[in-house]
LUMMIBA-461182 format. One record per atom (N, C-alpha, C): residue in one letter; atom name; x, y, z. Coordinates in steps of 0.2 Angstrom, whole numbers. Layout:
["a", "CA", [X, Y, Z]],
...
This chain:
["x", "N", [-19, 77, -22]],
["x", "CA", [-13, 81, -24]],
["x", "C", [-15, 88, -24]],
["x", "N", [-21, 90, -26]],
["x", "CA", [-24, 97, -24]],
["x", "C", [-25, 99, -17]],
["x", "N", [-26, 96, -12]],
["x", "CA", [-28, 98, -7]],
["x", "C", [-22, 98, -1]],
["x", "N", [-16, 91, -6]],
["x", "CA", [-9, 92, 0]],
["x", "C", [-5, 97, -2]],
["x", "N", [-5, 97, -10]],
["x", "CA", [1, 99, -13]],
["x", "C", [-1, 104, -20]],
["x", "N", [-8, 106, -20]],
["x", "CA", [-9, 111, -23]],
["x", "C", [-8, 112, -31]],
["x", "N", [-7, 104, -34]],
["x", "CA", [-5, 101, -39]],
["x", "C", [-10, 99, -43]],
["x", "N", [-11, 99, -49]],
["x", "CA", [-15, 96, -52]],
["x", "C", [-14, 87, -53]],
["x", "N", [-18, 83, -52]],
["x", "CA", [-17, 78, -55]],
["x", "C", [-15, 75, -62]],
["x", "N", [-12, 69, -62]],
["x", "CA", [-11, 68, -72]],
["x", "C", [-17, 65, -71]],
["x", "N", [-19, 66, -79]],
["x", "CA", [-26, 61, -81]],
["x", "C", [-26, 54, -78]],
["x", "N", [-21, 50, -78]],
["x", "CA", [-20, 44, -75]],
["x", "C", [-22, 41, -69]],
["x", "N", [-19, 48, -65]],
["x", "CA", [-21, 47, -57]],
["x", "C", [-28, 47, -58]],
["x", "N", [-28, 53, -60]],
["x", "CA", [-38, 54, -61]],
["x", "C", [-43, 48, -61]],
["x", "N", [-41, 43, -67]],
["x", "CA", [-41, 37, -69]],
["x", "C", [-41, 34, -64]],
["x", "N", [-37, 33, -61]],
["x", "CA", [-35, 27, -55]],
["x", "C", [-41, 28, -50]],
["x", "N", [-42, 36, -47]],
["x", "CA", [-45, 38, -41]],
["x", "C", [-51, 36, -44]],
["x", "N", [-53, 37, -50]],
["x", "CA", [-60, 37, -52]],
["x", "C", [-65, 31, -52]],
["x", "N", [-59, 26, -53]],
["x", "CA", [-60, 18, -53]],
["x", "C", [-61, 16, -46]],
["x", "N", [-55, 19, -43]],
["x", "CA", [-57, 15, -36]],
["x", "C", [-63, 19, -31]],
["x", "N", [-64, 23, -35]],
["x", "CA", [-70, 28, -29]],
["x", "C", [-77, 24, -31]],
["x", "N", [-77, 22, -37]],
["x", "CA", [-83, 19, -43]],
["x", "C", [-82, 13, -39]],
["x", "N", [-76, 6, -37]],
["x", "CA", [-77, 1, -37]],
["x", "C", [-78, -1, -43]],
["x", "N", [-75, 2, -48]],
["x", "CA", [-74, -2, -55]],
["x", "C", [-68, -5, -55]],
["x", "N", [-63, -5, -52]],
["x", "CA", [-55, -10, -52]],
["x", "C", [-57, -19, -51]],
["x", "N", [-58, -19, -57]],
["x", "CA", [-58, -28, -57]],
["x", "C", [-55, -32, -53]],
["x", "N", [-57, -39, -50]],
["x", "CA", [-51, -42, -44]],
["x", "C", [-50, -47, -50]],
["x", "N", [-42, -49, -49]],
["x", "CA", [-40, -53, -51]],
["x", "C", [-41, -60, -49]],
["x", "N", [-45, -64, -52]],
["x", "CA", [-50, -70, -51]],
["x", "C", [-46, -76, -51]],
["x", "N", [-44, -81, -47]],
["x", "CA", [-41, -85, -45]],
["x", "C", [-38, -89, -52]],
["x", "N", [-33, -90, -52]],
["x", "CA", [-34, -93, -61]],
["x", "C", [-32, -89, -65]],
["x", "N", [-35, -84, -65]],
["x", "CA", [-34, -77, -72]],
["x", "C", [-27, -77, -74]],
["x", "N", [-26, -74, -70]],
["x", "CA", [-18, -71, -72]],
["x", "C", [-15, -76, -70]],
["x", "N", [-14, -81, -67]],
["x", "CA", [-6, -84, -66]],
["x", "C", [-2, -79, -62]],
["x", "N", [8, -81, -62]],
["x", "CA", [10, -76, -65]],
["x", "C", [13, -74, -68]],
["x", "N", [10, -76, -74]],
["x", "CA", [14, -73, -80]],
["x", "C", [6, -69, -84]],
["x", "N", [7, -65, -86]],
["x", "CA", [3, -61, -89]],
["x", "C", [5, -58, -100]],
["x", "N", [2, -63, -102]],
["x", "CA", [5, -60, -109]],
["x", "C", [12, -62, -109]],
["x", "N", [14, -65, -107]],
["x", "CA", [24, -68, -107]],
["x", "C", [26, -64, -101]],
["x", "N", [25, -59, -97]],
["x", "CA", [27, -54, -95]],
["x", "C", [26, -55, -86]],
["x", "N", [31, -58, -83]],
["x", "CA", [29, -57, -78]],
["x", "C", [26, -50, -73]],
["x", "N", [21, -55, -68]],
["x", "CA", [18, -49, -65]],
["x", "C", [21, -49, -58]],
["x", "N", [23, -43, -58]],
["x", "CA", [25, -41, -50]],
["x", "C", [19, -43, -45]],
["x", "N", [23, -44, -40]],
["x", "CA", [21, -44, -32]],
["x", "C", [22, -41, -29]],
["x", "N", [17, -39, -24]],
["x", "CA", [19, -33, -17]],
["x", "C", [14, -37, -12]],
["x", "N", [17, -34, -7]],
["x", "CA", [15, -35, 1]],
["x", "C", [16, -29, 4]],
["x", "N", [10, -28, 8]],
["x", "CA", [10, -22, 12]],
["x", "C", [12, -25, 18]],
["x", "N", [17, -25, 24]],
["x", "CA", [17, -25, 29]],
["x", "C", [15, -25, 34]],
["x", "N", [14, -25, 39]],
["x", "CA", [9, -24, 45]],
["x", "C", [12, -16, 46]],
["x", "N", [7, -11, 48]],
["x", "CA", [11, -4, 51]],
["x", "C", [13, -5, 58]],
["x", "N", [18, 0, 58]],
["x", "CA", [20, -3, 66]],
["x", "C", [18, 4, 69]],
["x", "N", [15, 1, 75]],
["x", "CA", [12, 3, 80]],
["x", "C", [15, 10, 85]],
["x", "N", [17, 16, 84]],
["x", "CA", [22, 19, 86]],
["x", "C", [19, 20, 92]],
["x", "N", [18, 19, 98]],
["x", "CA", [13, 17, 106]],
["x", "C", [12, 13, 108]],
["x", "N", [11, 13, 114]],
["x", "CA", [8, 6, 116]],
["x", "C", [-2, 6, 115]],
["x", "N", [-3, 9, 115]],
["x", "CA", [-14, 11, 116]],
["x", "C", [-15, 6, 110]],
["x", "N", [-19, 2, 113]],
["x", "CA", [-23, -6, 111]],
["x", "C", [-27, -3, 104]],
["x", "N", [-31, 1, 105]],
["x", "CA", [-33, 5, 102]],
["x", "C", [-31, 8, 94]],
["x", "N", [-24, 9, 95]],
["x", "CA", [-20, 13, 87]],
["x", "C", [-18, 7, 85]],
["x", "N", [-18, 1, 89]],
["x", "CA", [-16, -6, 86]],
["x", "C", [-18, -8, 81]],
["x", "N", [-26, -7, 82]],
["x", "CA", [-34, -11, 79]],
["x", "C", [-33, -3, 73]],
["x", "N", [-29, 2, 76]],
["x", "CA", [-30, 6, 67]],
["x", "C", [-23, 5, 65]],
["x", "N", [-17, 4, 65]],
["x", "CA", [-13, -1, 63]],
["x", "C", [-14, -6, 58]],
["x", "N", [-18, -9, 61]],
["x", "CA", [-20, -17, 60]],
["x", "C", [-24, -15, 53]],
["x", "N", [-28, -11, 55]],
["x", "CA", [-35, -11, 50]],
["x", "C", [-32, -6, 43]],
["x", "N", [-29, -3, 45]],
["x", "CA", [-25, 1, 39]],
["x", "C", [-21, -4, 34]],
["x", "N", [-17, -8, 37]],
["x", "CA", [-14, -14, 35]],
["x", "C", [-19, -18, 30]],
["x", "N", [-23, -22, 35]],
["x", "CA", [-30, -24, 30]],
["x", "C", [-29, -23, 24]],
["x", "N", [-36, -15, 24]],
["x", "CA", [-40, -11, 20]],
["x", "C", [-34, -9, 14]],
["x", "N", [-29, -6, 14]],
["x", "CA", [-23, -6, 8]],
["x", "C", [-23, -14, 5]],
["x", "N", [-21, -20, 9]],
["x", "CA", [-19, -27, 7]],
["x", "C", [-26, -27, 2]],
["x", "N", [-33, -25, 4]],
["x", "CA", [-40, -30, 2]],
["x", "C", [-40, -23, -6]],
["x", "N", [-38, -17, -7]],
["x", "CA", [-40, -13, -9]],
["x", "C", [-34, -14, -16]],
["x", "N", [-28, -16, -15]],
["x", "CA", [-22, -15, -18]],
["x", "C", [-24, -22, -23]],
["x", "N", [-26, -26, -21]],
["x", "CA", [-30, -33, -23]],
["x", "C", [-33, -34, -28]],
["x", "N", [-35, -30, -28]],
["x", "CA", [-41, -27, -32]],
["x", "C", [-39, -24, -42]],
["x", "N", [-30, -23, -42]],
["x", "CA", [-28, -21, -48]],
["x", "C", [-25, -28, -49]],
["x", "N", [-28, -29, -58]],
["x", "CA", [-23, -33, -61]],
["x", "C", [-18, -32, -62]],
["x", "N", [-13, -28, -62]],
["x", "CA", [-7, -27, -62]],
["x", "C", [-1, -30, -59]],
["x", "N", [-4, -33, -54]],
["x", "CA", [2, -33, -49]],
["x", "C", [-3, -38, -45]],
["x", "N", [1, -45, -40]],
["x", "CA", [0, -50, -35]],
["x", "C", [-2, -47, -29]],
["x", "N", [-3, -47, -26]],
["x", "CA", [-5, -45, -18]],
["x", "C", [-4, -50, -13]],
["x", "N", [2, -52, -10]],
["x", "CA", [4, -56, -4]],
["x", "C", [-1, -54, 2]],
["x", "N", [-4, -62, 3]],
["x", "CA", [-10, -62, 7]],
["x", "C", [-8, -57, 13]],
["x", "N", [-14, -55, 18]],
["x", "CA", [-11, -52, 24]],
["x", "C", [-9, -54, 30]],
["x", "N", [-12, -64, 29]],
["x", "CA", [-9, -67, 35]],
["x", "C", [-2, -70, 35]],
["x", "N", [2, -69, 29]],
["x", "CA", [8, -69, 27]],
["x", "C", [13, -62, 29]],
["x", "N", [9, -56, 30]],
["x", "CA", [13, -54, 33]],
["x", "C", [13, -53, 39]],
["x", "N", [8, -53, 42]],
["x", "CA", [7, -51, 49]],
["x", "C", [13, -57, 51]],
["x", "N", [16, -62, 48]],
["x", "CA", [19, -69, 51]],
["x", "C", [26, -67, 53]],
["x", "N", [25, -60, 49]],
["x", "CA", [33, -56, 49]],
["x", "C", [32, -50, 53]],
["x", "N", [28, -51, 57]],
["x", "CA", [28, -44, 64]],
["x", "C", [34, -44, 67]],
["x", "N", [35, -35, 70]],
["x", "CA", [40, -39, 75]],
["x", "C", [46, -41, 74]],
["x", "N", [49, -45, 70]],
["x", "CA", [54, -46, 68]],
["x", "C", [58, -41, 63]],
["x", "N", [65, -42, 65]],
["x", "CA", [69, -37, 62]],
["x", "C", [71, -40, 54]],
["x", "N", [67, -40, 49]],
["x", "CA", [70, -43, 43]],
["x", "C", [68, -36, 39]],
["x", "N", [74, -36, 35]],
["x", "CA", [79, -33, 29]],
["x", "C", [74, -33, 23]],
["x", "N", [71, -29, 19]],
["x", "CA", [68, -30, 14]],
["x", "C", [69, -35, 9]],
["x", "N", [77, -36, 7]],
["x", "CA", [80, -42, 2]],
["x", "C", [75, -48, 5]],
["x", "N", [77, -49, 11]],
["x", "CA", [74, -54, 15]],
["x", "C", [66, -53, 14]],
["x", "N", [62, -51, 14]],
["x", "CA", [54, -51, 14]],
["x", "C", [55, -52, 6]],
["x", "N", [58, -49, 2]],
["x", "CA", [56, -50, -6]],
["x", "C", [57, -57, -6]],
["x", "N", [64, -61, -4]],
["x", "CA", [64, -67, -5]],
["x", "C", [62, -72, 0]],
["x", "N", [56, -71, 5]],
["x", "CA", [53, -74, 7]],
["x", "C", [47, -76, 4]],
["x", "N", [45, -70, 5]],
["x", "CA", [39, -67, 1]],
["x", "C", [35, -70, -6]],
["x", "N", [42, -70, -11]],
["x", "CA", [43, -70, -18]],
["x", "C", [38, -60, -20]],
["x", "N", [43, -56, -17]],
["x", "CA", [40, -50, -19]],
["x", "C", [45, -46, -22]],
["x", "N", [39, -41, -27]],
["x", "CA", [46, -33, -30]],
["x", "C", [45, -31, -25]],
["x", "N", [39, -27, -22]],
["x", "CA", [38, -22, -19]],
["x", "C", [35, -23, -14]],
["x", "N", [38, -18, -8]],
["x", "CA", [35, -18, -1]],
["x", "C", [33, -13, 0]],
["x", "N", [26, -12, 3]],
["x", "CA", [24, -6, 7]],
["x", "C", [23, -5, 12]],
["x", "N", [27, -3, 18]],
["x", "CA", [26, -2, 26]],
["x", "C", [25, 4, 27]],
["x", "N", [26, 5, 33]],
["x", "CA", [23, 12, 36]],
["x", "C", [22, 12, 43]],
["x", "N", [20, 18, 45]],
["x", "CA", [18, 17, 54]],
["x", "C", [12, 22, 55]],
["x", "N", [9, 21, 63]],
["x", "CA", [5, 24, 65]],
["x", "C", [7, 28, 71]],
["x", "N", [7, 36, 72]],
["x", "CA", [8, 38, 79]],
["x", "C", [4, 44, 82]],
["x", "N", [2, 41, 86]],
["x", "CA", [-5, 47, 87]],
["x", "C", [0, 51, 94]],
["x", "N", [-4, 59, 94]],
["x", "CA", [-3, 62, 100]],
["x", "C", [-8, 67, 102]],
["x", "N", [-13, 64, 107]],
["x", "CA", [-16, 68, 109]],
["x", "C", [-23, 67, 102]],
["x", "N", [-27, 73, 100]],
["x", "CA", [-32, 71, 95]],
["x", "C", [-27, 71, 86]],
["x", "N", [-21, 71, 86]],
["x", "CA", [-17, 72, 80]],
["x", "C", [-18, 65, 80]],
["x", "N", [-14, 61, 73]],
["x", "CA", [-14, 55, 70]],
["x", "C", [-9, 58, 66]],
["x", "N", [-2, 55, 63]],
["x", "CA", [1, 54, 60]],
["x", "C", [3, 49, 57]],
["x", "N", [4, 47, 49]],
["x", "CA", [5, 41, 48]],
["x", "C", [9, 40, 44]],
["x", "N", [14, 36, 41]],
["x", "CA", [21, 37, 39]],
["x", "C", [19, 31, 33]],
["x", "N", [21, 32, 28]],
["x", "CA", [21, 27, 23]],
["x", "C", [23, 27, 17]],
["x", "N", [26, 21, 15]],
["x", "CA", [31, 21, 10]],
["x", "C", [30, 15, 6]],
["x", "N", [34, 16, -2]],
["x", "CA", [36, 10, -7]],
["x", "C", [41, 9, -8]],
["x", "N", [43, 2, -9]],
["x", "CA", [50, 1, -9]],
["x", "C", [53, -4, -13]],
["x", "N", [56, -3, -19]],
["x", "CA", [56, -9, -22]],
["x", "C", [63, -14, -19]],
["x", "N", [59, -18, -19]],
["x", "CA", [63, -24, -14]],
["x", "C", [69, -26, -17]],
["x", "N", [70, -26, -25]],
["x", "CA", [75, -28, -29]],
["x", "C", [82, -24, -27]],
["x", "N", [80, -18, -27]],
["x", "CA", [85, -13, -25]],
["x", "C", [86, -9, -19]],
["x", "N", [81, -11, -15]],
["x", "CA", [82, -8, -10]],
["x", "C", [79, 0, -8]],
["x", "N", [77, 2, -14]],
["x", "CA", [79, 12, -15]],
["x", "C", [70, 13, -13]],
["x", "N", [69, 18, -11]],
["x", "CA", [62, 21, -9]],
["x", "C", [60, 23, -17]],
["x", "N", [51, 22, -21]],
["x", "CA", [51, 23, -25]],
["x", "C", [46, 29, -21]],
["x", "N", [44, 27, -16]],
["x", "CA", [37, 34, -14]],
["x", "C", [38, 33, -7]],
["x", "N", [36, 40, -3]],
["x", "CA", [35, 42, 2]],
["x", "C", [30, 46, 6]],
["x", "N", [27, 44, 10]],
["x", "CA", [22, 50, 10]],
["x", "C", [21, 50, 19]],
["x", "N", [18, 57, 22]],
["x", "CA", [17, 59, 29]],
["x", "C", [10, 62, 28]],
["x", "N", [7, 59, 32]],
["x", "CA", [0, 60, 32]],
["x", "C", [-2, 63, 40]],
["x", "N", [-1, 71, 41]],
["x", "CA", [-4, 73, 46]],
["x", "C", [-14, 75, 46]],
["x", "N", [-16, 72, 51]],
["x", "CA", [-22, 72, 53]],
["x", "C", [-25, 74, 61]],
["x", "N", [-32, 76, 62]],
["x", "CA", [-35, 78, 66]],
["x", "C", [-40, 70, 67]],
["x", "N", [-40, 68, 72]],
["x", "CA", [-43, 64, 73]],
["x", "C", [-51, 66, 74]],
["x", "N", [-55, 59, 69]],
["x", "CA", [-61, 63, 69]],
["x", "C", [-64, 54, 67]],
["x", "N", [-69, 51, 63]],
["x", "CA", [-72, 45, 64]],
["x", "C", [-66, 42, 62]],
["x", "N", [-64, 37, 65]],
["x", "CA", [-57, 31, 64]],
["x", "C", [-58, 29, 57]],
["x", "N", [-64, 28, 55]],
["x", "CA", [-65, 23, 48]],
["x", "C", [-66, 28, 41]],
["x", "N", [-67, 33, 44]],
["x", "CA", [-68, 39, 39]],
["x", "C", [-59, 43, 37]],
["x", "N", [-56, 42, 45]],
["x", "CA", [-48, 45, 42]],
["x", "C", [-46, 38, 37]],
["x", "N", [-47, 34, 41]],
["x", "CA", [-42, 26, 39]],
["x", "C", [-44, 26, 32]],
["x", "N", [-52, 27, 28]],
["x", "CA", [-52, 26, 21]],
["x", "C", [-52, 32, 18]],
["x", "N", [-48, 37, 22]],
["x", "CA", [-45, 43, 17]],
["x", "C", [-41, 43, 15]],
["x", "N", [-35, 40, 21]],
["x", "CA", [-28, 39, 18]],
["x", "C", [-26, 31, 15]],
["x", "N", [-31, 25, 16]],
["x", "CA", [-29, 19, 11]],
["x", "C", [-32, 22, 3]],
["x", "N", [-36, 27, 4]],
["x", "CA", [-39, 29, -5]],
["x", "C", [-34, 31, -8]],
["x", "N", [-26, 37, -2]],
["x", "CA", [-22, 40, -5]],
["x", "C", [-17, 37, -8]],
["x", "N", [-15, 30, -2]],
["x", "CA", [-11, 27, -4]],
["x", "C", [-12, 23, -8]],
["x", "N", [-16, 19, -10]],
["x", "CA", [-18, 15, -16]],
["x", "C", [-17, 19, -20]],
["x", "N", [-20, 23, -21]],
["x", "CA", [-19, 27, -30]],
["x", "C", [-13, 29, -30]],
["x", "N", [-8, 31, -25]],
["x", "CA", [-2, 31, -28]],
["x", "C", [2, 26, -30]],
["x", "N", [2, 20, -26]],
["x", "CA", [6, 13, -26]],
["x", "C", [5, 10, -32]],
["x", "N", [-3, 10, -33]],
["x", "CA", [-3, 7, -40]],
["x", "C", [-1, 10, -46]],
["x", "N", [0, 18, -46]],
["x", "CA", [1, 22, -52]],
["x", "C", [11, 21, -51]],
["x", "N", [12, 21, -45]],
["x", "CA", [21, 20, -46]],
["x", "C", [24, 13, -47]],
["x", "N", [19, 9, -46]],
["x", "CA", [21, 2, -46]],
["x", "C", [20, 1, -53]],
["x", "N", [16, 2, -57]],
["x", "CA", [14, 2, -66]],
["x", "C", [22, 5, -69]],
["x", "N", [24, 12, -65]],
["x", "CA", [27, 16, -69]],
["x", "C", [34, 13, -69]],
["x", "N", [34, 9, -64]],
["x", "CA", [42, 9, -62]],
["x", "C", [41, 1, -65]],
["x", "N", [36, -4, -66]],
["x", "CA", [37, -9, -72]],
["x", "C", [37, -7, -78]],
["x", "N", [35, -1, -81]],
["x", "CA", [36, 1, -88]],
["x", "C", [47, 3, -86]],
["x", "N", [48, 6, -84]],
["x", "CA", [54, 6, -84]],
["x", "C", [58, 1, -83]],
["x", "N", [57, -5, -80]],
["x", "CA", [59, -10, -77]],
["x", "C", [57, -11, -85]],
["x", "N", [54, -14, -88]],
["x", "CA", [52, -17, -96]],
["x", "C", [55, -14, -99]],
């Protein structure tokens, strides 16, 4: 937020980043939570596959892995279910409707996005969407200089995580 937008963070974010930079976010251990949590249902999200905006085999594999590393990282928050990755990738390619993936799925939230490089830039498109209603809860455009593939890739899945899971929290307090 300081670096794109010149903002300071809320404490909360701070929290979020803090935890996931430490690797102190607990994984939800098979059993634990069910879905119901304290009476209260816990939401679901699925990340998407990013689509690929080229053909280069190459931006595929950082597509692909962008996809991954969000699905393995977002996992990680008790707050919410995370729809495996092989569940979505099932839905590549195909022209479905978010209503449609929420009730395939069994999901609130969807998070897609794309990858488009040109020349040594990288651009990457990515969004939340709750699937109930259809509405954009977050949006974000990540312009980049290409430099080590794994160093960009877990710059921008740290960003995205900590936003998803800070607006997925906020919008089931409102939701409640």
């Amino acid at each position: 937020l300081r670096q794109e937008l010149d903002v300071a963070p809320s404490p909360e974010t701070e929290t979020v980043r803090r935890q996931i930079f430490e690797g102190r976010v607990p994984r939800v251990q098979a059993g634990q939570s069910g879905l119901r949590q304290g009476g209260a249902s816990i939401p679901a999200i699925v990340v998407m596959p990013f689509f690929n905006v080229g053909s280069d085999p190459e931006q595929q594999y950082f597509s692909d892995g962008i996809t991954n590393d969000l699905t393995t990282d977002l996992s990680r928050f008790p707050v919410f279910r995370v729809i495996a990755s092989h569940s979505a990738f099932a839905l590549r390619g195909k022209s479905i409707d978010v209503a449609t993936i929420a009730r395939e799925l069994g999901v609130h939230y969807v998070v897609e996005g794309s990858v488009q490089r040109l020349g040594r830039q990288i651009r990457i498109n990515a969004q939340l969407i709750d699937a109930t209603t259809g509405h954009h809860l977050w949006s974000e455009r990540y312009n980049r200089g290409l430099r080590s593939l794994f160093e960009l890739q877990d710059e921008i899945v740290r960003s995205i995580v900590a936003t998803v899971a800070v607006r997925v929290e906020r919008s089931e307090r409102e939701r409640a």
